[in-house]
C-alpha positions in Angstrom: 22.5 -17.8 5.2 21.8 -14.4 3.9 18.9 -14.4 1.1 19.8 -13.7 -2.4 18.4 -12.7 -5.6 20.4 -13.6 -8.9 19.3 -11.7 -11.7 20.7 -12.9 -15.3 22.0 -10.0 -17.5 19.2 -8.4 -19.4 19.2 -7.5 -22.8 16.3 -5.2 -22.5 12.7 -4.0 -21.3 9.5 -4.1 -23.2 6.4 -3.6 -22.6 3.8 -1.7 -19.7 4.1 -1.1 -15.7 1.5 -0.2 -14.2 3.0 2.2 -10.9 1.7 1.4 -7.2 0.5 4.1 -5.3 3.4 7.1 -3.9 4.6 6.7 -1.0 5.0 10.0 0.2 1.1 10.3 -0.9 0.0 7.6 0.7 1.0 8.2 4.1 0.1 11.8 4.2 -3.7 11.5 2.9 -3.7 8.2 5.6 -2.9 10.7 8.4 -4.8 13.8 6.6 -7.9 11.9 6.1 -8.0 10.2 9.8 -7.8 14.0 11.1 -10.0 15.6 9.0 -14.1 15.9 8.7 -16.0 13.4 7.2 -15.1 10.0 6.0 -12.7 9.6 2.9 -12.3 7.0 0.5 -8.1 6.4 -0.4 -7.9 5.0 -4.0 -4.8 3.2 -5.2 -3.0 3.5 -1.8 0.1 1.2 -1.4 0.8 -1.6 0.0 4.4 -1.6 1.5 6.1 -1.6 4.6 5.7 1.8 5.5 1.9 2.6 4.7 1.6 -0.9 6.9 3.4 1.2 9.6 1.1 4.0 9.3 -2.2 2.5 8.9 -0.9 0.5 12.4 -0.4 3.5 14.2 -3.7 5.2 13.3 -5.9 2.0 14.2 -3.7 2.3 17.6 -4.6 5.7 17.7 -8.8 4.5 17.6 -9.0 5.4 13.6 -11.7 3.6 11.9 -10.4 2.4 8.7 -11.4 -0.6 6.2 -8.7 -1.3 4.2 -9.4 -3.4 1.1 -6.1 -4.2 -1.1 -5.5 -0.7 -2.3 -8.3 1.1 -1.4 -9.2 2.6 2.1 -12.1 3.8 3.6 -10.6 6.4 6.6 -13.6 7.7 9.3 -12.1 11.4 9.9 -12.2 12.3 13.6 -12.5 16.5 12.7 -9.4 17.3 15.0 -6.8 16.0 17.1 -6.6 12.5 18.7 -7.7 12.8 22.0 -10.0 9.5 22.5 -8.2 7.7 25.9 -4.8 7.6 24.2 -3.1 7.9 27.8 -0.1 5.4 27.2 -0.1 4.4 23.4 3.1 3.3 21.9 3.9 3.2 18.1 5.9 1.5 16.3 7.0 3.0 13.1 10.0 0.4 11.7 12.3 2.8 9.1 9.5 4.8 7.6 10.1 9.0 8.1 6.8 9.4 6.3 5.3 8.5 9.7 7.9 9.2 11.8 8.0 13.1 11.4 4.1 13.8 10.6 3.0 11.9 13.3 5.1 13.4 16.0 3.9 16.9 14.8 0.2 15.8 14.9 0.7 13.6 18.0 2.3 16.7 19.8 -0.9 18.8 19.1 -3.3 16.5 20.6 -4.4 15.0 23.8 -2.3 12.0 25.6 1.0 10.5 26.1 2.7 8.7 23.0 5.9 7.0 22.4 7.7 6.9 19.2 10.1 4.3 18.5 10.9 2.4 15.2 14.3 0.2 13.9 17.9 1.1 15.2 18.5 2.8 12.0 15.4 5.4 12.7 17.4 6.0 16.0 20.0 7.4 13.9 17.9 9.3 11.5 17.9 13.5 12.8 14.4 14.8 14.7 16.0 17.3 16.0 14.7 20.1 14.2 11.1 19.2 14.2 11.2 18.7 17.7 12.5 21.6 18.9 10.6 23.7 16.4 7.5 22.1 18.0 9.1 22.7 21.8 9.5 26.5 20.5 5.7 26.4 20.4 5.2 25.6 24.0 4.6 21.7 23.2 6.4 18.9 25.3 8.5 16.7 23.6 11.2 14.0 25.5 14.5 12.0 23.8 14.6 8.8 25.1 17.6 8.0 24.4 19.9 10.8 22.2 19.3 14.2 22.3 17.8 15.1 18.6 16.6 11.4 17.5 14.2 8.9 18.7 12.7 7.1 20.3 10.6 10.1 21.5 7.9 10.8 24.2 5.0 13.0 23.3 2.3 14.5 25.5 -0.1 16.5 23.5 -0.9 19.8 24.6 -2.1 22.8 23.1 0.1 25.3 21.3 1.0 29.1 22.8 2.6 30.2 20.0 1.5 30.5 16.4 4.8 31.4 15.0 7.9 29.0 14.0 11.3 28.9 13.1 12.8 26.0 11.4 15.6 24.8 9.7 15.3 23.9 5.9 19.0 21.9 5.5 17.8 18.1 7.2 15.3 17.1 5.4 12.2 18.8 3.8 9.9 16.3 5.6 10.6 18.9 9.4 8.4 21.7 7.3 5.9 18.7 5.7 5.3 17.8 9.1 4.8 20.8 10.1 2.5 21.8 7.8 0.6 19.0 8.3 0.1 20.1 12.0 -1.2 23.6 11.1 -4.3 23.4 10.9 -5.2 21.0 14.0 -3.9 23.8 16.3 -5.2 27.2 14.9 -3.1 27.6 11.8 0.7 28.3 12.0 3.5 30.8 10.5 6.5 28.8 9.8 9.6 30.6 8.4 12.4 28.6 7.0 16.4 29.5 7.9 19.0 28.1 5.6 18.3 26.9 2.1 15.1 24.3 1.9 16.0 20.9 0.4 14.0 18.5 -1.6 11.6 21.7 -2.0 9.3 20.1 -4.4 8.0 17.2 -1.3 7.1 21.0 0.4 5.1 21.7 -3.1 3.2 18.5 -3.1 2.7 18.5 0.8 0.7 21.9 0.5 -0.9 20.4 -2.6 -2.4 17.9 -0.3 -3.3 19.7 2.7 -5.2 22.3 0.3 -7.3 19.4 -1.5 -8.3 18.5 2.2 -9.5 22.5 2.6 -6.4 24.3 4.4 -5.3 27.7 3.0 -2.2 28.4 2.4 0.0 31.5 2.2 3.9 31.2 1.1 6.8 33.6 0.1 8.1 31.3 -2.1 10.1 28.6 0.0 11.0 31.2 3.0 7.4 31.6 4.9 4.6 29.5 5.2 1.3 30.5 6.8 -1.3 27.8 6.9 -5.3 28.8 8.1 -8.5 26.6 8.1 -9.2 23.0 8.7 -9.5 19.8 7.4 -12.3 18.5 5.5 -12.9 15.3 3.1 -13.1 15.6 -0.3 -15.2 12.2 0.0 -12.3 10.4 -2.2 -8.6 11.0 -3.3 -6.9 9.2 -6.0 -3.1 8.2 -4.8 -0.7 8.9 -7.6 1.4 6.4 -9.0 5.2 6.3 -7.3 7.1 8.6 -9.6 10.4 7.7 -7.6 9.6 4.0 -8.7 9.1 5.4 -12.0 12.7 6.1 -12.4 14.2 2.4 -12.0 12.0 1.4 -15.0 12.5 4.9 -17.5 16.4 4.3 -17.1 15.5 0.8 -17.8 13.6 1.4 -20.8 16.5 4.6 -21.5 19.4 1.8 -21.6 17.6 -1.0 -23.4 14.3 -0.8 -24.7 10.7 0.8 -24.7 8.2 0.7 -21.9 5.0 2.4 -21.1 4.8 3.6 -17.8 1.0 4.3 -16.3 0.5 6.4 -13.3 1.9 9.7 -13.6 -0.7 12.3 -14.8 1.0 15.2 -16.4 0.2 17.5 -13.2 1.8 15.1 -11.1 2.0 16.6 -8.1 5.6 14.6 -7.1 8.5 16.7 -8.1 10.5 12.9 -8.9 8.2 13.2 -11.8 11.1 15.8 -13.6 13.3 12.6 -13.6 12.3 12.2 -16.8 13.3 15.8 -17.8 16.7 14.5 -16.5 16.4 11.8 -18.8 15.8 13.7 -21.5 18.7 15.8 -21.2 21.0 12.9 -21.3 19.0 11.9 -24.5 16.6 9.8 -23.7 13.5 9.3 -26.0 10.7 10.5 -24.6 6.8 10.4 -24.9 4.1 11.5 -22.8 0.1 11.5 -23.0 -2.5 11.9 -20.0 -1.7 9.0 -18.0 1.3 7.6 -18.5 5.1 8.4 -19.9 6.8 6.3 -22.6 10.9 5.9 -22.8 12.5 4.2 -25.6 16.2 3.2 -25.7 18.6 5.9 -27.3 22.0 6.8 -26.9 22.9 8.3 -23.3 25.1 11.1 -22.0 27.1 12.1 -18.9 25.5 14.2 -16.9 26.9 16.6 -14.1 23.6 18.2 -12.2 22.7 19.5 -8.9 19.6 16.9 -7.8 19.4 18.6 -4.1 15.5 18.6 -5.2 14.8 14.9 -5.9 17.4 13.0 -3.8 15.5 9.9 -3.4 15.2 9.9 -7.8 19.0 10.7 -7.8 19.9 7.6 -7.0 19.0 5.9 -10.7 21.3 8.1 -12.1 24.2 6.3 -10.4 23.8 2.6 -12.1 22.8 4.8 -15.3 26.6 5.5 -15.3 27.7 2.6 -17.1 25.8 3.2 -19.7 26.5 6.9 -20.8 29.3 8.1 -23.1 31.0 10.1 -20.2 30.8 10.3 -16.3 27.8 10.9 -13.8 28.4 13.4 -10.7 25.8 13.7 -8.9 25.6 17.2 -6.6 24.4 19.0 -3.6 23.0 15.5 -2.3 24.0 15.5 1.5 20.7 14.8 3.0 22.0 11.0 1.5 23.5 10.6 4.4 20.7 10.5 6.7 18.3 8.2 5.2 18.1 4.6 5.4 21.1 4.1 5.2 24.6 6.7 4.4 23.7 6.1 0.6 26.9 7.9 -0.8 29.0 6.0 1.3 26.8 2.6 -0.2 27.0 3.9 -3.8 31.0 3.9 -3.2 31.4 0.8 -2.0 28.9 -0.9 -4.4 29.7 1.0 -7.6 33.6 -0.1 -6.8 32.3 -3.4 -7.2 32.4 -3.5 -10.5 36.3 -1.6 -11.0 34.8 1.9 -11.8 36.2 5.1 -10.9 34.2 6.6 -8.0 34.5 9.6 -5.8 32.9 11.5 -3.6 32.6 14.2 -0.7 30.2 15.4 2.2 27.4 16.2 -0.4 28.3 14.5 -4.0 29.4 11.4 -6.0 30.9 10.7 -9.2 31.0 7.5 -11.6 33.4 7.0 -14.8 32.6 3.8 -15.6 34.9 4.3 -19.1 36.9 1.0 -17.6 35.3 -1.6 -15.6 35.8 -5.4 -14.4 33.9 -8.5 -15.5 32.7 -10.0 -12.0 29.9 -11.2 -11.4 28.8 -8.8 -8.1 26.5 -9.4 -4.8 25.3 -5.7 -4.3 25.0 -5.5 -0.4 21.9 -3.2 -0.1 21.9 -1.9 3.7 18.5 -2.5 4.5 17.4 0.3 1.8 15.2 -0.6 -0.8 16.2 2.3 -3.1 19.9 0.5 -3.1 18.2 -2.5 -4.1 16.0 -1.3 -6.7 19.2 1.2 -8.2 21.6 -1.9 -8.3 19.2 -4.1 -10.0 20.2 -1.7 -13.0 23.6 -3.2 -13.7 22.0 -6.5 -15.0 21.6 -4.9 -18.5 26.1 -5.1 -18.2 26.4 -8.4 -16.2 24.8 -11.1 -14.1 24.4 -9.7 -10.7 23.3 -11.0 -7.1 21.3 -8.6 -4.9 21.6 -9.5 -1.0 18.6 -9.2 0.9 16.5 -8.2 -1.7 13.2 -8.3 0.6 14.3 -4.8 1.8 12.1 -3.2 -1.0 9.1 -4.5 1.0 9.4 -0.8 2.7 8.0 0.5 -0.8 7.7 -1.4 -3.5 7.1 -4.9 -2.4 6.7 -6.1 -6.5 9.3 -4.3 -8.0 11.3 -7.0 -8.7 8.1 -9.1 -9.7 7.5 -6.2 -12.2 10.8 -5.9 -13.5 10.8 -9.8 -14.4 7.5 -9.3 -16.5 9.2 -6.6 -18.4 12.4 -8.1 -19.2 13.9 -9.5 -21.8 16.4 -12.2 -21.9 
């Protein structure tokens, strides 16, 4: 029997949520700090999933950490691993946070390492990291399909300083690679193609420079990273401003919350989901910490979110309840991540007798005429599905199927939700 969640319709959100640490944040400083000089205290890290994959590899990989609920201390190794790591495999489950980084890092250090991870990661694209990384004279095996994992790894040194890559997959090839640059002498990386999701790039180099690389960019086309890593003795993990979107729509459709965690020079570009809020009239407020939404009267939308996929999502659900339709553009990197999430949205959203459509790289709801079922959102092993649908309870009771999935990032979001509903 398949485990459910029924969630009662909702007649609103008040109240304060408190954010758990980014994602994205928390597995790069992990992997920053275990590479880097000196020892490094991680504040506010999160607990999900994916950080559980990455703090697994590193202690695999003979990293000293003590991790303590959501803080952890990391002992920085000043370089590469390189300490008897002649056979290590890791397994990294669904999470491309560790996936990509660590096969960049891995690749410049000393041993032999195999990456695997769920059947899904097998279908997820490496290709362009990999070869990028072969291009600097680094060896790098398929397993199994040429351009995906499960990969094996031995770590060398690199002959080249210069790079090529494609910007069109996903943005986390060039985060990876930046990440790698200065354990091997510093890199040039030029991108080809348009760069997606540029603003993970932004907050990547944001990182890498508040652990003492220098960087050098031409806006999003050339990269050239120098220096090493060295602790700033603690870092302070943003809250998740991609979980901040389920609960500002929220608040948007039916209510006022105050939403802590998201300093105004975030660092996450998900944070300008609430500019996108704004502009389909949301009420908003924001102060040092934290970001309040109040419920107003909202409007279709037709935007190009090619910057914050991941964020986009929300604004699918949020379709029921604007005056006119949602389309959602220049969102094709969907496709490859947990699960094909335009295809999901489709067959979900029809659920409910909207009118959907959609192509390679967009989707569009008009939810002017709609059913009254009572739905069971399949979610595809991808939290963000789970987390999106859980939306359509302020228009109906719903059922969410295997709702554990948002264990992979935000194990208490539906926890959290509960304490800010109203009924």
């Amino acid at each position: 029997m398949k485990n459910t969640l029924e969630l009662k319709k909702l007649s609103g959100v008040s109240g304060k949520v408190i954010l758990p640490g980014s994602k994205s944040l928390s597995n790069r400083a992990l992997l920053i700090s275990a590479l880097a000089k000196g020892n490094t205290k991680l504040l506010n890290v999160l607990k999900s999933d994916d950080t559980s994959r990455m703090i697994e590899a590193l202690e695999a990989l003979k990293i000293k950490l003590n991790v303590k609920n959501t803080t952890v201390d990391v002992n920085g190794i000043d370089g590469v691993f390189d300490e008897g790591l002649n056979s290590v495999e890791l397994f990294l489950g669904n999470a491309g946070t560790a996936m990509r980084p660590l096969c960049a890092a891995l690749a410049v250090s000393q041993g032999v390492f195999t990456l695997t991870g769920e059947p899904r990661m097998m279908e997820r694209p490496i290709g362009p990291l990999t070869e990028a990384l072969k291009s600097l004279g680094l060896n790098i095996e398929y397993l199994n399909n040429d351009g995906f994992p499960p990969l094996r790894i031995r770590g060398g040194t690199v002959k080249e300083h210069d790079v090529t890559i494609s910007g069109e997959t996903s943005s986390q090839f060039i985060s990876a690679l930046l990440m790698a640059a200065p354990l091997c002498g510093g890199l040039n990386i030029r991108i080809s193609g348009d760069l997606i999701s540029k603003p993970y790039v932004d907050l990547t180099i944001a990182l890498i420079e508040k652990f003492g690389a220098r960087v050098k960019r031409n806006g999003y086309r050339e990269f050239t990273v120098e220096g090493g890593y060295v602790s700033p003795s603690s870092y302070l993990i943003e809250g998740d401003a991609t979980g901040a979107t389920y609960f500002a729509a929220a608040a948007a459709i039916g209510g006022e919350l105050e939403i802590y965690g998201l300093p105004k020079d975030s660092v996450q570009g998900d944070i300008r989901f609430i500019d996108v809020l704004e502009k389909m009239g949301a009420n908003v407020e924001r102060t040092e910490s934290s970001v309040i939404v109040k419920k107003s009267k909202l409007h279709g939308i037709d935007i190009d979110m090619n910057a914050m996929p991941d964020a986009a999502m929300t604004l699918v659900p949020l379709a029921l309840y604007t005056d006119g339709p949602v389309t959602i553009r220049n969102i094709a990197s969907w496709r490859v991540k947990e699960t094909d999430r335009i295809d999901a949205m489709v067959k979900e959203m029809s659920k409910l007798g909207v009118k959907v459509e959609s192509g390679e790289d967009f989707i569009s709801i008009d939810a002017s005429s709609r059913n009254d079922v009572t739905p069971a959102f399949d979610t595809y092993n991808d939290h963000r599905m789970a987390m999106c649908m859980s939306l359509v309870a302020f228009d109906r009771d719903i059922i969410i199927n295997d709702p554990e999935c948002i264990n992979k990032t935000f194990p208490t979001y539906f926890t959290t939700l509960n304490s800010v509903s109203v009924r």
